[in-house]
Residue frames as qw, qx, qy, qz and C-alpha x, y, z in Angstrom:
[[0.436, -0.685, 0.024, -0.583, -13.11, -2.30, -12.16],
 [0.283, 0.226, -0.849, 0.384, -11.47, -3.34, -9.03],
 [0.412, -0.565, -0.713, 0.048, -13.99, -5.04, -5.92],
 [0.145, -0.418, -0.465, 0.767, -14.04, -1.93, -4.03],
 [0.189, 0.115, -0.219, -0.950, -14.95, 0.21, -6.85],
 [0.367, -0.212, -0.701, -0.574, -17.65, -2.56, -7.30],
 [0.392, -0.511, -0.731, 0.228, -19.00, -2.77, -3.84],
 [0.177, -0.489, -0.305, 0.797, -19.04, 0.91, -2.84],
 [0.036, 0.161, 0.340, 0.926, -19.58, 2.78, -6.25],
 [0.318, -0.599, -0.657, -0.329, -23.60, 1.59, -6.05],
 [0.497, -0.592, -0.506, 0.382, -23.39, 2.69, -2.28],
 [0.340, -0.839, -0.071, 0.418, -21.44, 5.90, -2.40],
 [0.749, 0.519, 0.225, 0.345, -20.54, 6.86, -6.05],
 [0.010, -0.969, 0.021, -0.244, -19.20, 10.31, -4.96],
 [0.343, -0.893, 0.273, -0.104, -16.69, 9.09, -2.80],
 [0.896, -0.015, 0.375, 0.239, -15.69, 6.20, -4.46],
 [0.437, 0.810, 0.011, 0.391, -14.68, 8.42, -7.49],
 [0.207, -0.926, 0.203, -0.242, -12.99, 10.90, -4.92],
 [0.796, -0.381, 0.462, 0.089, -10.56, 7.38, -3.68],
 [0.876, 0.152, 0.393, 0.233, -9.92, 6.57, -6.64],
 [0.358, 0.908, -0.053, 0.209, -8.83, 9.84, -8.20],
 [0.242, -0.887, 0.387, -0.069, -6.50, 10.34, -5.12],
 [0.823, -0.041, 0.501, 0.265, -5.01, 6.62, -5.41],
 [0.784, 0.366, 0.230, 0.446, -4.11, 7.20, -9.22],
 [0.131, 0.935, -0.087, 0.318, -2.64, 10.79, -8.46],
 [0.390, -0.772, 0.500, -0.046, -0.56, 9.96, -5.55],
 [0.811, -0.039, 0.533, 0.236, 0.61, 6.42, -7.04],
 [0.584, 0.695, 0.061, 0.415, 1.71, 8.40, -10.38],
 [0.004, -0.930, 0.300, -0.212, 3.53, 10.89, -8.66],
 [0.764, -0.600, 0.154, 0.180, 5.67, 8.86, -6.39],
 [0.001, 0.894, -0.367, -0.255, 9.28, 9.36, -7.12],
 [0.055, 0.403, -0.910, -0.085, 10.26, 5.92, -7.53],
 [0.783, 0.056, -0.230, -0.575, 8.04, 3.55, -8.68],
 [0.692, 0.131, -0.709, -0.025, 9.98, 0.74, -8.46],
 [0.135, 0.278, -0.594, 0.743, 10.59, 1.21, -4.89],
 [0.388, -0.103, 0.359, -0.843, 7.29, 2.24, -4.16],
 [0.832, 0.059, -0.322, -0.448, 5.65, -0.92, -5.68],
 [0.563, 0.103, -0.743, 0.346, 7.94, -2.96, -3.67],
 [0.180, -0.026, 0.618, -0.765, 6.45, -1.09, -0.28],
 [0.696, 0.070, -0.260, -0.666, 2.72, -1.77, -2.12],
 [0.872, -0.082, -0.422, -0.233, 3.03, -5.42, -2.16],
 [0.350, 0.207, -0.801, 0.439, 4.44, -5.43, 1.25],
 [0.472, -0.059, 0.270, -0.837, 1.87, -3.39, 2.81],
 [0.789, -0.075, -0.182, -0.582, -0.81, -5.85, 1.02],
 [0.522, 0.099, -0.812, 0.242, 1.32, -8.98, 2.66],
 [0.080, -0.077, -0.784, 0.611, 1.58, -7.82, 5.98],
 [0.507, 0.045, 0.077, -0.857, -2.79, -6.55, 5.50],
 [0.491, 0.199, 0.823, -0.205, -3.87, -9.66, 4.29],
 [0.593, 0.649, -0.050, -0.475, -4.81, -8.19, 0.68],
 [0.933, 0.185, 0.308, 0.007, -4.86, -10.11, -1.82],
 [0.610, 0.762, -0.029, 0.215, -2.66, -8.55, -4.14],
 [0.455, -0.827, 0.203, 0.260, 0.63, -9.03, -2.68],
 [0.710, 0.196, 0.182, 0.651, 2.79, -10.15, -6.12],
 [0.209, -0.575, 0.220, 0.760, 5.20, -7.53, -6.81],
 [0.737, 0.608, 0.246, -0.163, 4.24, -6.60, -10.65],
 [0.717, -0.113, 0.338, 0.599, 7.13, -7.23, -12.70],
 [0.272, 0.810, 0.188, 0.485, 6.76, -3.67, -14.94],
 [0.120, -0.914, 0.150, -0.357, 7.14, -1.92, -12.17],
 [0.405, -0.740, 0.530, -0.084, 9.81, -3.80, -10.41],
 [0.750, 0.489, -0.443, -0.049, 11.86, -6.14, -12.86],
 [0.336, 0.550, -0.752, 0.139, 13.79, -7.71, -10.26],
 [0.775, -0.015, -0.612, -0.155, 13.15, -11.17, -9.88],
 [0.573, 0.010, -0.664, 0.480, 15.46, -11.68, -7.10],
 [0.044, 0.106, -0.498, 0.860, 13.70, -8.77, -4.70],
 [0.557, -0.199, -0.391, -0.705, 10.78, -9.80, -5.93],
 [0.866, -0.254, -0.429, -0.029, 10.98, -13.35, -4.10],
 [0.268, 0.089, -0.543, 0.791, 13.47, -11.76, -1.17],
 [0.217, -0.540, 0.121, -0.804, 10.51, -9.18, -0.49],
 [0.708, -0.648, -0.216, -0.181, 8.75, -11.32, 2.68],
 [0.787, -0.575, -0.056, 0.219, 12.25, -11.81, 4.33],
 [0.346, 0.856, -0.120, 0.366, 13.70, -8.17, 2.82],
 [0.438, -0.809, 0.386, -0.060, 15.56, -7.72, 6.51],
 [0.715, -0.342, 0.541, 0.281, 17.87, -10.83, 5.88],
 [0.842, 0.076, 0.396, 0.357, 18.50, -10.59, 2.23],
 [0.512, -0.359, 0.257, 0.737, 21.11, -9.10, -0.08],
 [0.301, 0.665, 0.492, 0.474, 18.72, -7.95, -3.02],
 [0.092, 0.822, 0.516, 0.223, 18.20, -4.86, -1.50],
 [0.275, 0.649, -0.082, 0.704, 19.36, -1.26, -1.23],
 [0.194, -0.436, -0.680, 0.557, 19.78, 0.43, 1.82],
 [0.370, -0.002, -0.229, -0.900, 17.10, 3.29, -0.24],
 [0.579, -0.202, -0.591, -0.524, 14.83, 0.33, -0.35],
 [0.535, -0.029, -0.650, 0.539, 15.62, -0.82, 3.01],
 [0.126, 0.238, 0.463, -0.844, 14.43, 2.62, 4.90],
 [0.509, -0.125, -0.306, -0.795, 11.35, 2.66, 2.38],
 [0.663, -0.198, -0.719, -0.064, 10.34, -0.98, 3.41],
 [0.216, -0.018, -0.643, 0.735, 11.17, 0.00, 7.11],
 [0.109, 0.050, -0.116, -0.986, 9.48, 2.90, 6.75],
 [0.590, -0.227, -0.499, -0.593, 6.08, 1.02, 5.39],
 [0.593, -0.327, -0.734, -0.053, 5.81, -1.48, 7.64],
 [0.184, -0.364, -0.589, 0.697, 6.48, 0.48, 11.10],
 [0.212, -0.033, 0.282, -0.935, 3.44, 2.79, 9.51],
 [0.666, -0.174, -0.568, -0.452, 1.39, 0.22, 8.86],
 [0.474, -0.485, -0.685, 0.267, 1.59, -1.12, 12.52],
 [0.269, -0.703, -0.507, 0.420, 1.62, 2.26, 14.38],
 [0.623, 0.461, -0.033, 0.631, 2.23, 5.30, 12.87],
 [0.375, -0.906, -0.008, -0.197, 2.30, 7.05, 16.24],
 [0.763, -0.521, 0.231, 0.305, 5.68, 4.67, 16.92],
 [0.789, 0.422, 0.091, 0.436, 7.73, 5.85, 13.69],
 [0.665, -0.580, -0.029, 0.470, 10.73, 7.61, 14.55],
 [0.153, 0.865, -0.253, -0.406, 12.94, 10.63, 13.30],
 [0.501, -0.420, 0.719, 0.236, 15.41, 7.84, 12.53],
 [0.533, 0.313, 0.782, 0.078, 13.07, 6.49, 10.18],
 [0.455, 0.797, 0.385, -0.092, 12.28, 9.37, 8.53],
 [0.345, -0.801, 0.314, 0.374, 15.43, 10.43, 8.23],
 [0.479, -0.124, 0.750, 0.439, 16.70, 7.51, 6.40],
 [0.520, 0.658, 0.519, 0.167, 13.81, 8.25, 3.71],
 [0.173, 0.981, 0.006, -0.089, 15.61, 11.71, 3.43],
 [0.408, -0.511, 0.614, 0.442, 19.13, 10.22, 2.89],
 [0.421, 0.065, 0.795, 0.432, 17.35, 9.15, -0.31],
 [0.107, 0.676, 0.514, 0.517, 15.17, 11.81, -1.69],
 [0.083, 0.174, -0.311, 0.931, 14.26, 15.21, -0.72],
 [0.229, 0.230, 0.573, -0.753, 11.44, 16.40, 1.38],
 [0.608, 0.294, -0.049, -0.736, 8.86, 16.77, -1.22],
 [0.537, 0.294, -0.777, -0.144, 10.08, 13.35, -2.41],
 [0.001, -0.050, -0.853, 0.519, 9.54, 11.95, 1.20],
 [0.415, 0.297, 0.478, -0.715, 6.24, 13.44, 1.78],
 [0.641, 0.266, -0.491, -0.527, 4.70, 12.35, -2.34],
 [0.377, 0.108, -0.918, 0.059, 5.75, 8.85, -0.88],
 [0.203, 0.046, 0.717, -0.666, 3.98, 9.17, 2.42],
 [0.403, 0.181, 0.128, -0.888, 1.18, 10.27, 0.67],
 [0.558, 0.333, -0.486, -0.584, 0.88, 7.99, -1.60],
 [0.227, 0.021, -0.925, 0.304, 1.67, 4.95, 0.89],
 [0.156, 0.176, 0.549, -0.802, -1.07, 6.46, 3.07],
 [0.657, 0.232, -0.251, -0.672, -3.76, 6.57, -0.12],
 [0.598, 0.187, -0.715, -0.310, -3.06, 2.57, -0.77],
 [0.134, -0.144, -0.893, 0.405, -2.78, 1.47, 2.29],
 [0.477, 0.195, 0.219, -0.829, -6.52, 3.48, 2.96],
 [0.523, 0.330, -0.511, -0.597, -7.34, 1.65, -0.07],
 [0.311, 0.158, -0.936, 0.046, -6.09, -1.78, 0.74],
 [0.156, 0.057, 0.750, -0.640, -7.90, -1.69, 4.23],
 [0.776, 0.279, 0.231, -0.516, -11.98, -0.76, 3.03],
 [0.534, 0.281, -0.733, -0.313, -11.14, -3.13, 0.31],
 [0.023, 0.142, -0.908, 0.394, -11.03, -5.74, 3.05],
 [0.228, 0.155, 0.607, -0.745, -13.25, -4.18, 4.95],
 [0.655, 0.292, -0.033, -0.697, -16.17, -3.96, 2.38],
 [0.524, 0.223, -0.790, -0.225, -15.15, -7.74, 0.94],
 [0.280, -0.104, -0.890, 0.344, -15.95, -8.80, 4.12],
 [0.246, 0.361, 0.607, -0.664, -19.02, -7.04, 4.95],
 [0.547, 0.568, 0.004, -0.614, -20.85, -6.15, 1.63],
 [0.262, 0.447, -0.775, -0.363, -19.17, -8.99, -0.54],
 [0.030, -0.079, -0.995, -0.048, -20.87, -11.92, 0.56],
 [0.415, -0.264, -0.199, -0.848, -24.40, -11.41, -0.54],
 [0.716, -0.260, -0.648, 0.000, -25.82, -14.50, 1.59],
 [0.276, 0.158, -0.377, 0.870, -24.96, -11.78, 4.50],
 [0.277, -0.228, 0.097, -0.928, -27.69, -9.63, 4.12],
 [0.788, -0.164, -0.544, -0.236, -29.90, -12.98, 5.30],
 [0.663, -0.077, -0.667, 0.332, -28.24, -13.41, 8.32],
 [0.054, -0.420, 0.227, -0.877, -28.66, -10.09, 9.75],
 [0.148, -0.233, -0.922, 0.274, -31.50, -10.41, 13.03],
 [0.136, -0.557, -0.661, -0.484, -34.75, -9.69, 12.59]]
């Protein structure tokens, strides 16, 4: 059971269930695991989640593994992986500032339905990643509910 499912289920069993379905539906579908597990443990870098190793099942290479924090300068990677990784991190700071350019490049490497399964599925973990936080830091430290003001 992962800490969100344990901090929320008690709270809100209905919608925890309802996260967690979409998470393992849109993270199966994606088109390219390896790819997409390499945008996963970037997202959780640049969030602050714990879970930022790359898992070696889903992405056997060693060498992009340890490239991924400083993917822009090194040679491990594709330029497919390249517009995904773009692609994550400019929506993970704004996604009002991501550009045709950007989405473009994700369609030089898959087709529309292949683009949009990614989004989706970027958009489910990264949802995911955040209340994690968010609830680890409010509802995780029981010595909390003490501090509150009377």
């Amino acid at each position: 059971m992962t800490e969100l499912v344990a901090l929320l289920r008690p709270l809100h069993p209905t919608a925890t269930d309802a996260l967690e379905r979409a998470y393992d539906v849109a993270t199966a579908t994606v088109p390219d695991p390896a790819v997409f597990e390499l945008c996963r443990a970037r997202a959780a870098a640049l969030l602050g989640h714990p879970a930022t190793a790359v898992e070696p099942d889903l992405q056997p290479d060693e060498a992009k593994r340890s490239a991924l924090p400083d993917w822009r300068r090194s040679e491990a990677f594709t330029e497919k992986e390249r517009a995904h990784l773009d692609f994550t991190e400019q929506s993970l700071m704004s996604v009002a500032a991501l550009t045709d350019d950007q989405v473009d490049a994700l369609l030089a490497h898959g087709s529309a339905l292949d683009v949009h399964t990614f989004i989706a599925a970027l958009y489910v973990t990264e949802f995911r990643m955040r209340l994690t936080l968010v609830a680890s830091a409010v509802l995780g430290d029981e010595d909390r509910e003490g501090d509150a003001p009377a």
